[in-house]
C-alpha positions in Angstrom: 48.0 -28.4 -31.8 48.5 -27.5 -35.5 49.4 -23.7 -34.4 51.9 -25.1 -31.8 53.7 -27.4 -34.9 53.7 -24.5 -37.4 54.8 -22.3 -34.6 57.9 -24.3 -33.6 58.6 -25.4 -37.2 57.6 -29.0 -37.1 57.7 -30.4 -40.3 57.2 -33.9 -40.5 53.9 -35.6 -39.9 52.9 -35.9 -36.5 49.9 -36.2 -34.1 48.6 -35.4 -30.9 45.5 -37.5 -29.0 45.2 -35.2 -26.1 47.1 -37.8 -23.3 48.2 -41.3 -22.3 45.2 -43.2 -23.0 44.7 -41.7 -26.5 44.0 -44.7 -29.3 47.6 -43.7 -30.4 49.0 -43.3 -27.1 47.8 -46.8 -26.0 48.7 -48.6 -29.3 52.2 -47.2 -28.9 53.1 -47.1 -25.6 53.2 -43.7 -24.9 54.2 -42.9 -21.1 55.8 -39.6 -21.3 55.9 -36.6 -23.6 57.4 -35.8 -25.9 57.8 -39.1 -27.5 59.1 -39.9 -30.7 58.4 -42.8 -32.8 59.7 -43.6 -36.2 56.8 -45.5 -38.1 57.1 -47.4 -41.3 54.6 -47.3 -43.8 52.6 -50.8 -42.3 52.4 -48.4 -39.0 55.6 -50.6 -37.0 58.3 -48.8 -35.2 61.7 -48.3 -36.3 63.0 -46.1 -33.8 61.9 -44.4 -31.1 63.1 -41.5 -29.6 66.3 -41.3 -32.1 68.4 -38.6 -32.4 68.7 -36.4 -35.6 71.3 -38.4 -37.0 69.8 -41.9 -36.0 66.9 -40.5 -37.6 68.3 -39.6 -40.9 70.5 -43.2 -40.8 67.2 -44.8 -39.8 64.9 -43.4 -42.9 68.1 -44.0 -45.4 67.6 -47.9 -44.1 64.2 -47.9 -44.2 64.3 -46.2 -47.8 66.8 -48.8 -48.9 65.1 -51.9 -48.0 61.7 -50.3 -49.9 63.7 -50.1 -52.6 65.0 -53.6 -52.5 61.2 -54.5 -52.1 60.5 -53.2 -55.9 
């Protein structure tokens, strides 16, 4: 799994729990792969499936409110 992410430049966190009825696979959902969550830091989904640019507006809001927070 790790060899495949370096290999195709994935850069972000991500993980792999072999199929659908994986702990993370059942906790989110998963159906169908690829899948793509975005998680905030308490683990609850912010986006799923977004695009590049719904994924950079998406962390800018997310960064925004944790700022707020402080």
């Amino acid at each position: 799994y790790r060899a495949g992410c370096e290999r195709d430049g994935v850069v972000w966190r991500s993980a792999w729990d072999g199929d659908t009825n994986g702990p993370l696979t059942t906790l989110y959902r998963v159906r169908r792969f690829p899948a793509a969550f975005l998680l905030d830091g308490e683990g609850r989904i912010r986006a799923m499936k977004p695009s590049a640019v719904a994924l950079s507006r998406e962390v800018d809001r997310v960064l925004a409110e944790l700022k707020a927070d402080d």
